[in-house]
C-alpha positions as CSV (number, residue, x, y, z in Angstrom):
1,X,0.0,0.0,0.0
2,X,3.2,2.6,0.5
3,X,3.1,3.2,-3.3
4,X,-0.1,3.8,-3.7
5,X,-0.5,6.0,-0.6
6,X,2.7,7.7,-2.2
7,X,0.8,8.3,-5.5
8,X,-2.2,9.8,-3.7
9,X,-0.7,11.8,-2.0
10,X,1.3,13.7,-5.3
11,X,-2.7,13.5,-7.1
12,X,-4.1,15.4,-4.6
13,X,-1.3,17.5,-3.1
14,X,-1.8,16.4,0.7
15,X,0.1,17.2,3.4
16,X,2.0,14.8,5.8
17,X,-0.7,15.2,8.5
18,X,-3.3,14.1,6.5
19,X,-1.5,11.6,5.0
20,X,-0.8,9.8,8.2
21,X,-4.5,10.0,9.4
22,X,-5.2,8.6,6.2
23,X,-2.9,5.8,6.5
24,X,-3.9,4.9,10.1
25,X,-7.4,5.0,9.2
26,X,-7.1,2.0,6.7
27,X,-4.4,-0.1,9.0
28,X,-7.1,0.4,11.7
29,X,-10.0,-1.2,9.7
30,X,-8.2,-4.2,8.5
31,X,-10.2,-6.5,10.9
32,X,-13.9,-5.2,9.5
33,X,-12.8,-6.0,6.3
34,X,-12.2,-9.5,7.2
35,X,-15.7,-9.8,8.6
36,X,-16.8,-8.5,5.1
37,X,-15.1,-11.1,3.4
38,X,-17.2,-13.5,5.3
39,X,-20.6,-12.1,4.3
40,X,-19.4,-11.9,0.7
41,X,-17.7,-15.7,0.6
42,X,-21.1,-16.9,1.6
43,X,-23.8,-14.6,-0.3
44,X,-21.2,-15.5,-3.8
45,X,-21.9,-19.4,-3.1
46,X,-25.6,-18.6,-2.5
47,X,-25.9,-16.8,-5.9
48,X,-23.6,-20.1,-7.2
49,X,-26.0,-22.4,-6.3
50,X,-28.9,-20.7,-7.7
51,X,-27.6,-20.6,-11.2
52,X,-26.3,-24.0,-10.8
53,X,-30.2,-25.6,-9.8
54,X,-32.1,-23.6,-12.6
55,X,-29.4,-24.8,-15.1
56,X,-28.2,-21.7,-16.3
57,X,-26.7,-21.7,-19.6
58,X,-24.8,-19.3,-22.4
59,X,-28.6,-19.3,-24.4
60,X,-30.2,-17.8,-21.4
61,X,-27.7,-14.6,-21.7
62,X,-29.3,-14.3,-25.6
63,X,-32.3,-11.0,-25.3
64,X,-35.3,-10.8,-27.4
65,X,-37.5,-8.8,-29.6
66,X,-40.7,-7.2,-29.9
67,X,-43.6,-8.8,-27.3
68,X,-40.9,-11.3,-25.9
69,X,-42.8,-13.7,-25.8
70,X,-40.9,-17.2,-24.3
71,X,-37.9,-15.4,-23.7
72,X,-36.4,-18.3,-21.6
73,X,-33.3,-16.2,-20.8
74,X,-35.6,-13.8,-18.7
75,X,-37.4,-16.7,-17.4
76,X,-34.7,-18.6,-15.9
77,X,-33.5,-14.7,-14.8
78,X,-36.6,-14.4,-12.9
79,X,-36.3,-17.9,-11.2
80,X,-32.9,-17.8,-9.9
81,X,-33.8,-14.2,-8.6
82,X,-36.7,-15.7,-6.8
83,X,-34.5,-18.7,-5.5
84,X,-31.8,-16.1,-4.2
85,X,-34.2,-13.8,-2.0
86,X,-36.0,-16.6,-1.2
87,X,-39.7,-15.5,-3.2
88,X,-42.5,-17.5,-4.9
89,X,-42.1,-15.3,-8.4
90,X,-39.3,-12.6,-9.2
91,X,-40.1,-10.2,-11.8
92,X,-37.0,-8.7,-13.5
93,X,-37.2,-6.2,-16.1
94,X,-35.2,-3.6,-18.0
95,X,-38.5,-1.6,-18.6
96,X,-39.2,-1.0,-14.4
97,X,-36.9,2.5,-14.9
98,X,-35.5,3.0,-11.2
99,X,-36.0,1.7,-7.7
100,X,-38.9,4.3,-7.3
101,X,-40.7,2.8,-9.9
102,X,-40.3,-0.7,-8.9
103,X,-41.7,0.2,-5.7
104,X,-44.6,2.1,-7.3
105,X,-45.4,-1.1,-9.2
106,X,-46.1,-3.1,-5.7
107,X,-48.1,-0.2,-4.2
108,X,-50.4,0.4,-7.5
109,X,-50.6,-3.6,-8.4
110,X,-51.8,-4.0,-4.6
111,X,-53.6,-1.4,-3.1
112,X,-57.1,-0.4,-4.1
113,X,-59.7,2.6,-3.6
114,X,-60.3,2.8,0.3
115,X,-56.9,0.8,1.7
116,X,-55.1,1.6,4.5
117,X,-51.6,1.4,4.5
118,X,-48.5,2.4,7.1
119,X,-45.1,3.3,6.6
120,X,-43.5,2.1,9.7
121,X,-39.9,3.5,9.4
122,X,-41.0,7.2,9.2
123,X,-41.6,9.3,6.1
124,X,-40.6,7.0,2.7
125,X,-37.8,8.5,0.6
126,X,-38.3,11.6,-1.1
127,X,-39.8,10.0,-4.2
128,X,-42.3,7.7,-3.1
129,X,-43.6,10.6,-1.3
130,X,-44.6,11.7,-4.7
131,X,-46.3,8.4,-5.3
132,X,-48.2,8.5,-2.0
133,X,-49.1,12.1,-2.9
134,X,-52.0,13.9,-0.5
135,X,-55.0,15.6,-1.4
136,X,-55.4,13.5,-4.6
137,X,-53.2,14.7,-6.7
138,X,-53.1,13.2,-9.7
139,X,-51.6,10.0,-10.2
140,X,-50.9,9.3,-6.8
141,X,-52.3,6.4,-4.8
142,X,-53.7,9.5,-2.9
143,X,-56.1,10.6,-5.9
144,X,-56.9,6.4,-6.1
145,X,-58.6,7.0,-2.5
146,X,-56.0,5.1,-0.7
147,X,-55.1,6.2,3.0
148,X,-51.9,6.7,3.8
149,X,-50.1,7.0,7.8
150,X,-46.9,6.9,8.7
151,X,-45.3,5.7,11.8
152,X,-42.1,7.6,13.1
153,X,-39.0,5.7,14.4
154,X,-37.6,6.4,17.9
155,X,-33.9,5.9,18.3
156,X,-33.6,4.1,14.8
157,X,-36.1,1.4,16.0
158,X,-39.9,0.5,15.2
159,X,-42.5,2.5,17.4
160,X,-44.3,-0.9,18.8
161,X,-46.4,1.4,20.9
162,X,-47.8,3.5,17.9
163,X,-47.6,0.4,15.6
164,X,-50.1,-1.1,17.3
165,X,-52.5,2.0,17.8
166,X,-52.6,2.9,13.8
167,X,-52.2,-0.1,12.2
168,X,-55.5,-2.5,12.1
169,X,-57.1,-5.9,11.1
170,X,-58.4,-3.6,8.6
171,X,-54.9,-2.2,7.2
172,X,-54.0,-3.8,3.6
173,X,-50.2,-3.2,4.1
174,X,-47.0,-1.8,5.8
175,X,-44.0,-0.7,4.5
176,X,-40.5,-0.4,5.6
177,X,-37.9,1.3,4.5
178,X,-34.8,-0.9,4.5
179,X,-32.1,2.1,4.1
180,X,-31.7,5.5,5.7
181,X,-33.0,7.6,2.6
182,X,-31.8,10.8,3.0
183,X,-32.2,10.7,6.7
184,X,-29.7,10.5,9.6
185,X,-31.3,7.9,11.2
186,X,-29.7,4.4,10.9
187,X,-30.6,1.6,7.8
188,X,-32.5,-1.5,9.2
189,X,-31.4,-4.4,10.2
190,X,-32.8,-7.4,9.2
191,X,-33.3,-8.7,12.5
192,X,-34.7,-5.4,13.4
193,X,-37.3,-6.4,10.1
194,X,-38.3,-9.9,11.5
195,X,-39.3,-8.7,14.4
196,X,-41.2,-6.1,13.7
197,X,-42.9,-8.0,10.9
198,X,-44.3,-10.8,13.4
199,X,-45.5,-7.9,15.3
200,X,-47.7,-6.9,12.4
201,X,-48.6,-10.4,11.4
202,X,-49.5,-11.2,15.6
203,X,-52.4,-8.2,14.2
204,X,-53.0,-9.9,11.2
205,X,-51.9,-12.9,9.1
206,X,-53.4,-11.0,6.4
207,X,-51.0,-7.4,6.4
208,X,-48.9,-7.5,3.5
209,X,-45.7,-6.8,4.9
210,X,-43.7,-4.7,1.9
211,X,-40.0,-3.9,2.2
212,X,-38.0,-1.5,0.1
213,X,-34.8,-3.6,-0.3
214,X,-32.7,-0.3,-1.9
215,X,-29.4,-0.9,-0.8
216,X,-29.4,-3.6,1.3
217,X,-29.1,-6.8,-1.0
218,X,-25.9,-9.0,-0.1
219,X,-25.0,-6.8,3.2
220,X,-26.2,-9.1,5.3
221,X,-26.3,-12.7,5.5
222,X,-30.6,-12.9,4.9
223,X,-32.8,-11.0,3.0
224,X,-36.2,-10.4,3.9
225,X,-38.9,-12.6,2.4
226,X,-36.9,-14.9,4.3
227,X,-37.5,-13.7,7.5
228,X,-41.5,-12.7,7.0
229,X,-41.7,-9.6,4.0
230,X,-44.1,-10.7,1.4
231,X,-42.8,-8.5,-0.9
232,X,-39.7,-6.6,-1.9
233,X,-38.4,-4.1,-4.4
234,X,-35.7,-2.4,-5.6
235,X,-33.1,-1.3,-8.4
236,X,-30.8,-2.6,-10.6
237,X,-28.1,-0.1,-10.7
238,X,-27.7,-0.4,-7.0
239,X,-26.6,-3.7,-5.1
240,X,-27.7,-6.2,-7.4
241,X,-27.0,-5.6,-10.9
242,X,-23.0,-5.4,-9.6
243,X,-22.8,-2.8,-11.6
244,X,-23.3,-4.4,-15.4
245,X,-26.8,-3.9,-15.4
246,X,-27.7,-0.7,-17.3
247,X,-31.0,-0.1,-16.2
248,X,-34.1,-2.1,-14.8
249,X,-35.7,-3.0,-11.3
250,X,-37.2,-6.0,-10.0
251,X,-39.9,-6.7,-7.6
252,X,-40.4,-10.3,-5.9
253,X,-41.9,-12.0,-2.9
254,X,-45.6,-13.6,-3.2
255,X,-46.6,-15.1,-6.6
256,X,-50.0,-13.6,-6.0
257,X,-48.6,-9.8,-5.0
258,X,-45.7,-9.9,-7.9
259,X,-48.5,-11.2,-10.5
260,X,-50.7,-7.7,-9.5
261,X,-47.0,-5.9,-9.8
262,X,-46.2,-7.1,-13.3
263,X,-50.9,-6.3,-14.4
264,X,-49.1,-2.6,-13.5
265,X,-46.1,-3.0,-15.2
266,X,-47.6,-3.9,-18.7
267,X,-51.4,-5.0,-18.6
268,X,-54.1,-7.3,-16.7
269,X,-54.0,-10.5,-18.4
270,X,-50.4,-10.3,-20.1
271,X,-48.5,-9.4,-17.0
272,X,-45.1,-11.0,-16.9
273,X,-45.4,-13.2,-20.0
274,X,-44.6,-10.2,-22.4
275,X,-41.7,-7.9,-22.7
276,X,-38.3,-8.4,-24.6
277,X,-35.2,-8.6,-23.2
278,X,-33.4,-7.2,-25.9
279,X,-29.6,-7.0,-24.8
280,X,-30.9,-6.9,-21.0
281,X,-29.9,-10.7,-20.1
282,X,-26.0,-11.5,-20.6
283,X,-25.4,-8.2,-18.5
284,X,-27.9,-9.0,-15.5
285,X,-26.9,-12.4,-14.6
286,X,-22.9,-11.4,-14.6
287,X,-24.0,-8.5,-12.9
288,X,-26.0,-10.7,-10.2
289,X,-23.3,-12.9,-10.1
290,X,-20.9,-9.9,-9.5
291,X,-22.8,-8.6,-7.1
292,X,-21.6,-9.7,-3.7
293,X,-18.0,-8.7,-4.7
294,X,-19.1,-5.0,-6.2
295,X,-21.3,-5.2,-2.8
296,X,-18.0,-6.1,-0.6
297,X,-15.8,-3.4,-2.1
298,X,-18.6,-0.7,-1.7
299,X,-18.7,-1.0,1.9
300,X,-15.1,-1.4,2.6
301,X,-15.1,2.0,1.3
302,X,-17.7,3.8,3.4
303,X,-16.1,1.7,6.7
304,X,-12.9,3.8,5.1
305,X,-14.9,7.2,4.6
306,X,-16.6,6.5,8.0
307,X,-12.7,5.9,10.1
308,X,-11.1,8.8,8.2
309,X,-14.0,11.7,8.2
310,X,-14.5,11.1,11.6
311,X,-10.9,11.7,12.6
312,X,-11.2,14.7,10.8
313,X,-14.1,15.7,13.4
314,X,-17.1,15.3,11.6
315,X,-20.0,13.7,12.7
316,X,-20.7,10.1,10.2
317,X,-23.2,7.6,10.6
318,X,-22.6,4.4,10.8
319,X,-19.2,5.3,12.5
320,X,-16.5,2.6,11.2
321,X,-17.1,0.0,13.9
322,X,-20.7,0.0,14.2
323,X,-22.6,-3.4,11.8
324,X,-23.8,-1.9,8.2
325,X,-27.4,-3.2,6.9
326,X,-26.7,-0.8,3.3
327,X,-24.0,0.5,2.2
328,X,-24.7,4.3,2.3
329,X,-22.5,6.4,4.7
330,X,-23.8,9.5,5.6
331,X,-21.4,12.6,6.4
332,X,-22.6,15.7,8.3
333,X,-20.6,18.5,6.6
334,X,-22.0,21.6,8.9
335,X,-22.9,24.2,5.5
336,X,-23.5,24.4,2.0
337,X,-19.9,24.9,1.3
338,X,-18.4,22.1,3.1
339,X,-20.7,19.9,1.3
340,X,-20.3,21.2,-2.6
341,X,-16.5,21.2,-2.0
342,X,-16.7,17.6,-0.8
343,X,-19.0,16.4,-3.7
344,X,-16.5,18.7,-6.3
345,X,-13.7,16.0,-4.9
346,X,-15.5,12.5,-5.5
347,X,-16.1,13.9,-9.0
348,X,-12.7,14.8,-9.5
349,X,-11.7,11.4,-8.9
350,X,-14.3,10.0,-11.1
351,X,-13.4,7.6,-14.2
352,X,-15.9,9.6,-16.6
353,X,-16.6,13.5,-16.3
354,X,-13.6,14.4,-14.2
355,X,-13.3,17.7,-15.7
356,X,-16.7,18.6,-14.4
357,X,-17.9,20.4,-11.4
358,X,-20.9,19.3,-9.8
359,X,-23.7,22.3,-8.5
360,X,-26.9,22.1,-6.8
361,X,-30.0,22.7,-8.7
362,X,-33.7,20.9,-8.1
363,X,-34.6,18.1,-9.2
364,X,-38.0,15.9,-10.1
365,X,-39.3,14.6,-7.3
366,X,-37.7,16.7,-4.8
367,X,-38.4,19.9,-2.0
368,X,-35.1,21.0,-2.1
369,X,-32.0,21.5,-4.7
370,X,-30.0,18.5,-4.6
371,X,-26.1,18.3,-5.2
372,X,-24.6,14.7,-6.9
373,X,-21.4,13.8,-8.2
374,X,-20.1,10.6,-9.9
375,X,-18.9,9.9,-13.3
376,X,-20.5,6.9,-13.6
377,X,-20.5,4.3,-16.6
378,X,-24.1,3.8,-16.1
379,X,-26.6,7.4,-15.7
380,X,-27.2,7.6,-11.8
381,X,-25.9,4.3,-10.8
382,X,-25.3,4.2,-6.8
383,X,-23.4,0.6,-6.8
384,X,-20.3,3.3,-8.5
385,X,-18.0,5.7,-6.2
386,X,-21.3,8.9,-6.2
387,X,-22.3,10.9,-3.6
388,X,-25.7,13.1,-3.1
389,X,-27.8,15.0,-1.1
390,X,-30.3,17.6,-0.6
391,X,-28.9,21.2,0.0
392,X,-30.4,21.5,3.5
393,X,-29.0,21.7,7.0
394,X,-27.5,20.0,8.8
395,X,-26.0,19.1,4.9
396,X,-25.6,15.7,5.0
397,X,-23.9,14.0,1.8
398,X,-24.8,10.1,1.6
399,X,-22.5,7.9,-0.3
400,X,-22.3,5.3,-1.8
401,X,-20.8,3.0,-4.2
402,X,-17.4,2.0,-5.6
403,X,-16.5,-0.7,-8.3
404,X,-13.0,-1.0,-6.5
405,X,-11.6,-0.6,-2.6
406,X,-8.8,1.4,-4.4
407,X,-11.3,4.1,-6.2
408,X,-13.1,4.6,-3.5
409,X,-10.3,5.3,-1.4
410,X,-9.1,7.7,-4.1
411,X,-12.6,9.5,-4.3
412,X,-12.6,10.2,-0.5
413,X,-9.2,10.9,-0.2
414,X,-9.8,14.0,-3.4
415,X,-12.5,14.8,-1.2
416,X,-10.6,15.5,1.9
417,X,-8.0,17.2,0.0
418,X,-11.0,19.7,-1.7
419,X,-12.4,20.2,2.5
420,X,-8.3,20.9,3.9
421,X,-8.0,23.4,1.1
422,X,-11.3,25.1,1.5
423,X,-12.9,24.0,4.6
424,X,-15.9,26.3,6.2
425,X,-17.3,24.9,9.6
426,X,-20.2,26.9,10.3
């Protein structure tokens, strides 16, 4: 490692107190990484298996045209997915455009005039707040005449207390939001999931118990339709298209509750059985089967941002030793400065658009300008080295990402050398 720490050190013109702090940040991490290692060794012979029982083969990886009809390459796609999350049905498609979407399909496919549904990990992400909408708006389940409450956390844990006041027999559905979003509050563990889901279930058998999965495949050892969830959603240009695939979402869990998905996704009556793969397959499953490594290397970098930033004295969460359920780490960066120089350093250290200097404008779906950086090889991909967040205080950037250990090193390390050289703590 001297030689590379040598080489970053002439890129980004850093002095020999940073250096050092830099240095004994990655010596003192060595031993989470091993316990990485683990979690990747056994989700990669997981993924192994699966292709190996649904006899995966080089025609599978061949797409399709027009209606798609018996594309066996995104048939067998859709069973190994189900096998690896542990679902009844998997539906995997190039055509669900981003984890919002994919979540939108299991709301809309499920969820009918009058239903009651709760959130019970506090307000959803910023864009499914769209979807959920309030007074009916159109498009939104809101302006469908479905109810919508929410259920805040208290000290990154489920409300069992207020759970059990505002959800019912009656309600259809509850929803959990695996990762932090663009809060400082803590992702969700998996065994923080079960629980909470027999809770619900103790209510009734009948709750469909929907989890958004964004950024949580292959962190842990489980995911959750195996310990309760019904149904889960999420993205392929995060965790689990390792960062080949170059679009799509899935959504999988209950044969019954993916089937009502896929009527959204296309039509009642042709659901799943139509849609062509065109050159969608060969670059999903590698990109499945890459995914634990891509996965591993991502969060050895955040447990680097996390060690380093917060011996610079900012506030991170999770700090370096604490267990990761995603792999976003979040930085507090005190003001609107701090926060664009920070971002204008992981671009800088991006393979594509290096020369480029991120800003903060607004964006669809959004309250509040938003600043993101990354020169990604695929348009917004969060499995690559990029960074975001809303321009409000406390200004919190979340990242995420990073193909290699080594980038992401590099990215935070630019980063740090953009805050030394410009560094505002209001």
């Amino acid at each position: 490692m001297k030689a590379f720490f040598e080489q970053l050190k002439r890129n980004y013109q850093l002095d020999e107190t940073l250096m050092m702090l830099i240095e004994q940040s990655y010596v003192e991490i060595q031993p989470i990484y091993n316990e990485i290692n683990e979690k990747t060794y056994t989700n990669q012979l997981k993924i192994l298996n699966a292709f190996q029982k649904h006899q995966a083969s080089d025609f599978h990886l061949n797409g399709s045209t027009g209606y798609g009809y018996g594309d066996t390459g995104r048939d067998v796609l859709e069973l190994i997915w189900a096998e690896i999350f542990k679902g009844e049905a998997a539906l995997v498609r190039a055509n669900i455009a981003s984890g919002t979407h994919a979540l939108a399909l299991g709301l809309f496919g499920n969820l009918r005039c009058g239903d009651h549904f709760v959130s019970l990990s506090g307000l959803p992400y910023d864009t499914l707040q769209k979807v959920i909408g309030k007074n009916k708006e159109p498009g939104t389940l809101a302006e469908l005449g479905v109810r919508h409450d929410v259920v805040e956390l208290i000290d990154d844990d489920f409300d069992y207390d207020a759970i059990a006041k505002v959800v019912t027999p009656q309600t259809k559905m509850v929803c959990i939001q695996r990762s932090r979003g663009y809060s400082w509050r803590r992702s969700l563990s998996i065994a923080k999931i079960e629980k909470v889901i027999r809770f619900v279930k103790e209510i009734s058998p009948q709750i469909i118990c929907y989890v958004d999965n964004c950024y949580g495949e292959f962190v842990e050892l489980k995911e959750p339709l195996e310990v309760g969830a019904d149904l889960i959603a999420g993205s392929l240009i995060k965790n689990p298209g390792g960062a080949l695939a170059p679009r799509g979402g899935y959504v999988a869990g209950r044969k019954d509750l993916v089937y009502h998905a896929a009527c959204r996704l296309t039509a009642p009556g042709i659901a799943g059985e139509v849609g062509s793969a065109l050159d969608f397959n060969r670059l999903v499953f590698q990109g499945l089967f890459m995914a634990p490594l891509i996965v591993e290397q991502a969060l050895k970098g955040a447990v680097f941002t996390a060690q380093l930033l917060e011996k610079l004295g900012y506030q991170v969460s999770p700090q370096a030793q604490e267990a990761r359920t995603d792999i976003i780490q979040a930085i507090q960066l005190n003001n609107a400065e701090n926060m664009r120089q920070f971002c204008r350093g992981i671009q800088m250290a991006s393979p594509l658009d290096a020369h480029v200097t991120p800003i903060d404008v607004p964006l669809p779906g959004y309250d509040d300008a938003v600043i993101m950086a990354g020169g990604t090889f695929v348009q917004g991909s969060s499995i690559e080295l990029s960074i975001d967040g809303p321009m409000r205080p406390p200004y919190i950037a979340y990242m995420q990402g990073g193909l290699s250990l080594a980038h992401a090193i590099a990215g935070v390390v630019a980063a740090v050398g953009q805050l030394s050289r410009g560094e505002s703590r209001g």
